[in-house]
N, C-alpha and C positions, 0 to 999 in steps of 0.2 A: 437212402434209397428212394427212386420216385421214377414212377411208372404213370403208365398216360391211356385217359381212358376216354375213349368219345370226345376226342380234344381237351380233355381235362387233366392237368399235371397234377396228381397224387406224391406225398412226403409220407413218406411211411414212419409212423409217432411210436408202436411197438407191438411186438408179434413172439406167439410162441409157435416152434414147429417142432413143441414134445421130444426134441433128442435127450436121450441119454433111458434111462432105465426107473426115474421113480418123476411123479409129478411135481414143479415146483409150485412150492405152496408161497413163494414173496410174489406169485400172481393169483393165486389160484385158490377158493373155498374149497373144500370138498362134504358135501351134506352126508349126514349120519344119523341112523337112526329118527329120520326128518320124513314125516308128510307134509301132504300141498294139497289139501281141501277135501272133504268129506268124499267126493263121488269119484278120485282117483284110487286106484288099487290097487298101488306100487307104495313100498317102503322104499325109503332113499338109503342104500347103505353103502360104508365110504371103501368094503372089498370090490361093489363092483366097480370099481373108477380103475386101471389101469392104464400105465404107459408100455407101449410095445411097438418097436420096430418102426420107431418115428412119428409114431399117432399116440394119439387119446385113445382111449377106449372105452365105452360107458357100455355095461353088461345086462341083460333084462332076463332075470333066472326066472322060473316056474316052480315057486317052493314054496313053505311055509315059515313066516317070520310074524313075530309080535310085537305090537307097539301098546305099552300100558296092556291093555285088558282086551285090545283089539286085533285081530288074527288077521294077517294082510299074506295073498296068494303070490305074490309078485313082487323081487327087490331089482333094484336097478339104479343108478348113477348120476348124478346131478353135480355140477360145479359153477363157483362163478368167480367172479372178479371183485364183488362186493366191499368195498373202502381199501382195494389191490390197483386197481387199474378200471379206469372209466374215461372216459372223453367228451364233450361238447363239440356236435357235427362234424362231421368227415366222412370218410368213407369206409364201411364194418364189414369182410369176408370172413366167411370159415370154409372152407373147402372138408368133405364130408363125403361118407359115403350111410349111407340108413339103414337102420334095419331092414329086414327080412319084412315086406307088405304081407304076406302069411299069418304074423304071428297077431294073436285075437289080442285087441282093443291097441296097438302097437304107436306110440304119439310121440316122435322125437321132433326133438323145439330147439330152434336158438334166436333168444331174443334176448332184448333190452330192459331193463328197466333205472330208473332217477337215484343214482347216490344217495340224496337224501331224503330219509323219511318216506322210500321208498313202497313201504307197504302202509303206511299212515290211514292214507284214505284212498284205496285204488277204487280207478283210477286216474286219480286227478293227479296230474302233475304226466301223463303218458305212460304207453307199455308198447314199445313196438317189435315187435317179432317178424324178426329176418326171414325164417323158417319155418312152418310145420305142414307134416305129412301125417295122413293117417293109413292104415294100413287096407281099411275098407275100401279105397280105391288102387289098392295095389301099388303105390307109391307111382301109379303115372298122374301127381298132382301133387302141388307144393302151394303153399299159403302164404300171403305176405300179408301182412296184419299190424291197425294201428288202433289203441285202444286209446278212449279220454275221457278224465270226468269233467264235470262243469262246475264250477261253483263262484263265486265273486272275481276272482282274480288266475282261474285257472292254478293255483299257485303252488308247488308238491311240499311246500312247506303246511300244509292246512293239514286240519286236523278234524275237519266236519266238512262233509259233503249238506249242499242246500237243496241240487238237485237231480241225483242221483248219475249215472254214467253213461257214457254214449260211446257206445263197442262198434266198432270197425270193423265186423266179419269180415264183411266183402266177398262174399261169396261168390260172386259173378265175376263174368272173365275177366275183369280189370284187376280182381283181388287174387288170382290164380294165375301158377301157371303151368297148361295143361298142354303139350306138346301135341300135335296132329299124328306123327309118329309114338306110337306106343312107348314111353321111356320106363324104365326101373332103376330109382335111383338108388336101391341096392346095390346094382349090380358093379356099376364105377362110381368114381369120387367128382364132383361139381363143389362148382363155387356159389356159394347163394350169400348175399350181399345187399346191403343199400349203400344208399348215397343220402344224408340228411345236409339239411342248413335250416336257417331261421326261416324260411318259407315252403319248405318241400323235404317231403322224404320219397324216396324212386325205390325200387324193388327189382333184382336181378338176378336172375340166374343163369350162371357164366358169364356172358357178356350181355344176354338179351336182358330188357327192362320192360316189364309186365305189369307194373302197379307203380301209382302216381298219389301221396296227398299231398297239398296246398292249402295253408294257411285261408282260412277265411272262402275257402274254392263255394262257388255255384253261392255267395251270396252268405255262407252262414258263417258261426262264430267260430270254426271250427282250428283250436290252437294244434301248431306245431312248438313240441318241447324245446327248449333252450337252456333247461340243465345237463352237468353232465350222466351220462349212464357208463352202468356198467354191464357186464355180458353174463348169459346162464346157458349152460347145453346140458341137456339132461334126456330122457324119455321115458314118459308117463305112460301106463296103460288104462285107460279113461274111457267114459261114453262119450266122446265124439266118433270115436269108431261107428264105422258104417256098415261093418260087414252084416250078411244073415248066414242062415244056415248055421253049420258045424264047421266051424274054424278051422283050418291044420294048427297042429300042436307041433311049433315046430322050435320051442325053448330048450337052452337059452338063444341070443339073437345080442347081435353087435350095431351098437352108434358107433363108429370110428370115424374121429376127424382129423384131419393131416396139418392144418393148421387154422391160426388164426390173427386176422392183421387189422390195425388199425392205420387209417391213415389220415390229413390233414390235406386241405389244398397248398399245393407248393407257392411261398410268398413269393 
């Protein structure tokens, strides 16, 4: 299959679009009973991961669950592709629709991270994230995001960082993208995407492209990955939330994503 984008001919390398009634696992992680760093507040458990009706489904409950000795308020769904399916440059959609921008501290992701030796030393070796939305701004705002650490050789095989990381927020409009029209991307499904190669990673949602990095850009040492990665969609309830006040309580709340493709420039 090959589809054409901004005069660019796309081969599509492989894709799930969740048919049938249980997740396949010869693609697919599913995390259990798994945290992701002391200040999130979500237990990863593998009931809320379902398939239904042609999607994914990744669930975010408001309950009480335990990990060891530690009381977490929040479970909810994470998956990846992990030593399943990963690829070196091309072009990475998920089509998606996000939670509920309501629900308190709400942070659904779909990003990248390096095959191997992946969590070693992040993050050297890259982290790029296709997606994230928090719910403090009501989901009329999506994030494209490129992390890197530095060290001799850039290299995701290292095992010690020399000089610490250089995060990519981007928080400014080039790293966003914040529509003039009011958008909720709860409400319908979008495609949020990049485009990578050995010099550049692009950031898109739907078709529009909102975020650009380049190798070495404005002068600095700044690498683009050239291993392959593989994919994680999950959603965290975390302090990047932005909201104040008194939250609606509006748990649980659905990530549902309709697919996901990888593609290749056509030879």
């Amino acid at each position: 299959t090959a589809v054409r984008a901004a005069g660019v001919q796309w081969e599509l390398t492989w894709e799930d679009e969740f048919l049938g009634s249980v997740l396949n696992t010869t693609h697919w992680n599913v995390a259990n009973n798994m945290t992701h760093g002391d200040k999130e507040l979500q237990l990863y458990v593998a009931d809320q991961v379902t398939v239904r009706d042609g999607t994914l489904v990744l669930t975010t409950t408001k309950t009480t669950a335990m990990h060891g000795t530690k009381e977490y308020h929040f479970v909810s769904g994470w998956v990846d592709t992990q030593n399943k399916v990963s690829q070196t440059f091309g072009k990475i959609e998920v089509r998606a629709k996000l939670p509920n921008p309501a629900a308190f501290g709400i942070w659904p992701a779909h990003w990248l991270m390096p095959e191997r030796n992946a969590w070693n030393c992040w993050p050297v070796g890259g982290e790029i994230d296709i997606m994230e939305a928090t719910g403090g701004e009501q989901n009329n705002t999506v994030y494209g995001t490129y992390h890197w650490g530095h060290n001799a050789t850039h290299s995701v095989e290292s095992t010690t960082c020399t000089s610490g990381c250089g995060c990519d927020t981007r928080f400014g409009h080039n790293g966003k993208f914040q529509p003039a029209v009011r958008h909720n991307f709860s409400d319908d499904f979008n495609v949020f995407s990049i485009e990578w190669d050995a010099n550049r990673i692009k950031w898109f949602v739907n078709t529009v492209q909102y975020h650009e990095r380049q190798r070495n850009e404005n002068g600095t040492d700044l690498p683009i990955p050239t291993e392959a990665f593989y994919i994680i969609l999950n959603t965290a309830i975390d302090w990047w939330n932005k909201q104040s006040g008194t939250p609606a309580d509006v748990y649980p709340v659905e990530h549902i994503i309709d697919f996901v493709r990888f593609y290749q420039l056509k030879q």
